[in-house]
C-alpha positions as CSV (number, residue, x, y, z in Angstrom):
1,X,100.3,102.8,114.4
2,X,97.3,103.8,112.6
3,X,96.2,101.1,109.3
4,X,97.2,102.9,106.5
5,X,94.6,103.9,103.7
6,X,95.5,102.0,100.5
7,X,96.1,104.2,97.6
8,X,94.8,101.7,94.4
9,X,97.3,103.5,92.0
10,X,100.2,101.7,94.5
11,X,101.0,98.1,93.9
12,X,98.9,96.0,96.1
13,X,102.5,95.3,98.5
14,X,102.7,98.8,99.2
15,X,99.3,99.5,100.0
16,X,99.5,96.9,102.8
17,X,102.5,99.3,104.5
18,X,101.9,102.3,106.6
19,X,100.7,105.7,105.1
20,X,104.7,107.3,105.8
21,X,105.8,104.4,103.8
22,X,103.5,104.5,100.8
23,X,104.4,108.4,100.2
24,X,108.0,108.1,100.9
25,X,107.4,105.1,98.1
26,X,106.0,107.9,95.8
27,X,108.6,110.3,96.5
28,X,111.3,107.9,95.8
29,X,109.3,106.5,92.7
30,X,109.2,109.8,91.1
31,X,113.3,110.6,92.1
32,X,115.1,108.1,90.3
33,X,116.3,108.3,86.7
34,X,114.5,105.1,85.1
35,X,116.9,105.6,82.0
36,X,120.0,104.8,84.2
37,X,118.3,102.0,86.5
38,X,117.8,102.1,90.4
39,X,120.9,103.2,92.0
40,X,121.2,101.9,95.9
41,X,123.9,102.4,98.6
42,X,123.9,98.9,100.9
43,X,125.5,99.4,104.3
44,X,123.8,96.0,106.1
45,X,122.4,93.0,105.0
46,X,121.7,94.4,101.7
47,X,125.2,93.7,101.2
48,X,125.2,89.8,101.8
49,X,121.0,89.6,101.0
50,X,120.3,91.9,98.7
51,X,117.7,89.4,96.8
52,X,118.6,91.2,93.3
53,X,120.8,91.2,90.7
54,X,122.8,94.5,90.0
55,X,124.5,95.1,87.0
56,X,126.8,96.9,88.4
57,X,128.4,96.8,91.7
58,X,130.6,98.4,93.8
59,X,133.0,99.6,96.6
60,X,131.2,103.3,97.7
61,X,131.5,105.7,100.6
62,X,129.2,108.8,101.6
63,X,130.1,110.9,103.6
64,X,127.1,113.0,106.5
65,X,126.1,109.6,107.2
66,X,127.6,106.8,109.4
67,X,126.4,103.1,110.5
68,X,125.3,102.1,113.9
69,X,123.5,99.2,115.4
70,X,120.6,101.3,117.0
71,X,117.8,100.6,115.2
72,X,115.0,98.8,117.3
73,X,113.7,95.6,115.6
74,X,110.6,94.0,117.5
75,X,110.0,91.5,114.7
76,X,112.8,90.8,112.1
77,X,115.9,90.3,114.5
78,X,114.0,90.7,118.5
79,X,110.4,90.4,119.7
80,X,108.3,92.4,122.3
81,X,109.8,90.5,125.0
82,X,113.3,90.8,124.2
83,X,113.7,93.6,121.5
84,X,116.6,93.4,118.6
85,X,118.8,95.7,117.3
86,X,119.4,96.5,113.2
87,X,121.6,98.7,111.6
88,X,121.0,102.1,110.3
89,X,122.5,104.7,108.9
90,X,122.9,107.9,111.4
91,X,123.9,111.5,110.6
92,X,127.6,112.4,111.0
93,X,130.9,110.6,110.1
94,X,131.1,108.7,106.4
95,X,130.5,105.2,106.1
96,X,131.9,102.7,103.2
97,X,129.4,100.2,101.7
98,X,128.5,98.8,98.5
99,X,127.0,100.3,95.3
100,X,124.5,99.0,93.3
101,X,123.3,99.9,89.7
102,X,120.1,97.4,88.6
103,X,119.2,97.2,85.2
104,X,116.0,99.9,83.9
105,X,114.2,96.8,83.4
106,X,114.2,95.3,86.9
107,X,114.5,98.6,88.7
108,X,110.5,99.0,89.1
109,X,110.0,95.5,90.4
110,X,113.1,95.6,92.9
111,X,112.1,99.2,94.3
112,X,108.5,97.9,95.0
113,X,110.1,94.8,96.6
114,X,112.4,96.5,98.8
115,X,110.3,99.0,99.9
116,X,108.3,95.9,101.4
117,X,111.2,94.5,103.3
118,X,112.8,97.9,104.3
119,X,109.7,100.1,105.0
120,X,107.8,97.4,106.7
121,X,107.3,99.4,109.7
122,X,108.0,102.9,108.6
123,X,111.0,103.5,110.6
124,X,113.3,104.4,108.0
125,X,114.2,107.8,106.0
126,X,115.3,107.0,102.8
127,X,117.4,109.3,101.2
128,X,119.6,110.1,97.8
129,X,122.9,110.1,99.0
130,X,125.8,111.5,96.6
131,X,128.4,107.9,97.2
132,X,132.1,108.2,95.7
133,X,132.0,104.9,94.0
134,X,135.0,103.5,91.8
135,X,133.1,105.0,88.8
136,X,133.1,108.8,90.5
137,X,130.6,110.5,92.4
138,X,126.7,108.9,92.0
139,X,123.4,109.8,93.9
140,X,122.5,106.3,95.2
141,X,119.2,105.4,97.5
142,X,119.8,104.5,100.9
143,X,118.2,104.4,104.2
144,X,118.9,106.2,107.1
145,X,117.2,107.4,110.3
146,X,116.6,110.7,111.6
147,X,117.9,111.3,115.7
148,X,114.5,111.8,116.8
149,X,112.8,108.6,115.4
150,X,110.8,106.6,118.0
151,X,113.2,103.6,116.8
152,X,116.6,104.8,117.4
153,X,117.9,103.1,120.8
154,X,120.3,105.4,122.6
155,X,124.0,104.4,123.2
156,X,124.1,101.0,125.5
157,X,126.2,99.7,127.7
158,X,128.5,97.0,126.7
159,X,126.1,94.9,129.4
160,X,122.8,96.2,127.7
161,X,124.3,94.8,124.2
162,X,125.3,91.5,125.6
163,X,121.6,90.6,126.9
164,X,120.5,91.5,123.6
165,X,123.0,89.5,121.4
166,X,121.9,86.4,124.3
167,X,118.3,86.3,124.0
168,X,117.3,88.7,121.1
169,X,115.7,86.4,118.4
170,X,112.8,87.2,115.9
171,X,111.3,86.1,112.6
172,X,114.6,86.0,110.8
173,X,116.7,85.5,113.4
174,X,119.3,86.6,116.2
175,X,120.3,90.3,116.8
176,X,123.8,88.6,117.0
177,X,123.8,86.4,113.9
178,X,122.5,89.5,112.0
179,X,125.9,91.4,113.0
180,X,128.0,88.6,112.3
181,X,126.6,88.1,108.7
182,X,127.3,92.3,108.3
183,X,130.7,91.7,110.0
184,X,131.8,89.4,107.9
185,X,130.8,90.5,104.5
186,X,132.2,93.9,105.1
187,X,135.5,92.1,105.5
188,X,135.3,90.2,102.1
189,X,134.4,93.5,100.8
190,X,138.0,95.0,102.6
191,X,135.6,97.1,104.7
192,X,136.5,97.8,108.0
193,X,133.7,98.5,110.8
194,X,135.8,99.1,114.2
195,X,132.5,99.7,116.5
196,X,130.9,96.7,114.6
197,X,134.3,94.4,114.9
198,X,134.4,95.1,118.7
199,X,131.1,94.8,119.4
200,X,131.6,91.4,117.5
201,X,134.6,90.6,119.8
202,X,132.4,91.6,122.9
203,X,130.5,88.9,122.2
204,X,133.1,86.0,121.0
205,X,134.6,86.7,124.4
206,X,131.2,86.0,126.3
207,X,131.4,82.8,124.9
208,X,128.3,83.6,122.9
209,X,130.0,82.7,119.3
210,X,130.3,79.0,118.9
C-alpha cells in the first residue's frame, strides 16, 4: 500500500493512516450530529474493549448486515507467516450487538482514536447503520466490509479454521482467544452467535481450549 499524504488539517494520528482512511475519517467527521454525541454500533471486541465510556449503552440489532470471522489480520490477531482472522460485519442477514451513545464532549477525541485502532490498515467500510436499540430506531456508526475487499477470506473449511485458531498469533494476540473474548461477552450480553458458538466448540473439542 502506497504511504499516505498527510493532510495537516487532520490530527497528527490520522495523518499517519492510509489516504482511504483519512477521507473515510473526513466523511464520517462531517456525518455525525455533534449535538447528540458519537453514536456507534459494536459487534466484536468493541463490545468487551471498547476503551471509552458511553453514556449510554445498549442491546441493538441492524438488520442488511451480519457478523463473520473473515476478516484477514496479518498483525493484530496473525502474522505473515500464519495470518489471523477478525470479525467483520458482511452484507445480508441482521446481527445483534451493542449500542453506544458518548457524550458531545468526548465524541471528537474517541472518533479520532478509534479510527487509529479500526482503520489502521484501511480494510474497513464504515458505515451509518439505522440499529433498533431499546430506545427505538438510531443511525449508529459501524464497520463493515464490502464482498470484494482484498481482506475478506472466503468460507474455510472446518480444517482451515483449526490451523488458524493453533498457530495464528499477532501483536495482541491469538485468532482463537480473540473469538473467545467475542463469544463470551455476547453471552453476558444474552446474545446469541450460532456460527461463532460452533466455531468455538470446534475448537474446545480439538483440545485447543485449556
Amino acid at each position: 500500500m502506497s504511504p499516505s499524504r498527510p493532510d495537516p488539517e487532520l490530527p497528527a494520528i490520522i495523518q499517519a493512516l492510509p489516504a482511504r482512511s483519512q477521507a473515510l475519517y473526513r466523511q464520517a467527521e462531517q456525518q455525525w450530529c455533534r449535538q447528540q454525541g458519537l453514536l456507534l454500533f459494536a459487534y466484536g471486541s468493541l463490545i468487551w474493549k471498547p476503551g471509552f465510556e458511553a453514556m449510554e449503552q445498549g442491546p441493538a440489532q441492524v438488520h442488511g448486515f451480519h457478523r463473520a470471522l473473515r476478516l484477514r489480520s496479518l498483525v493484530n490477531r496473525g502474522n505473515a507467516a500464519q495470518p489471523g482472522l477478525v470479525l467483520c460485519l458482511l452484507p445480508g442477514g441482521s446481527c445483534r450487538g451493542l449500542f453506544y451513545r458518548v457524550s458531545p464532549e468526548q465524541s471528537p477525541a474517541v472518533l479520532c482514536e478509534l479510527w487509529a485502532r479500526e482503520m489502521v490498515v484501511g480494510s474497513y467500510q464504515p458505515r451509518w447503520l439505522n440499529c433498533l436499540s431499546s430506545n427505538g430506531p438510531r443511525r449508529a456508526l459501524s464497520f463493515t466490509l464490502e464482498r470484494q475487499s482484498p481482506g475478506l477470506v472466503p468460507h474455510l473449511s472446518d480444517a482451515a479454521l483449526l490451523q488458524i485458531f493453533e498457530a495464528a498469533h499477532g501483536r495482541y494476540g491469538s485468532t482463537l482467544d480473540y473469538l473467545q473474548r467475542t463469544v463470551r461477552s455476547l453471552q453476558a450480553h444474552g446474545i446469541r452467535d450460532r456460527e461463532l458458538e460452533r466455531q468455538l466448540r470446534l475448537a474446545a473439542q480439538q483440545g485447543l481450549i485449556g
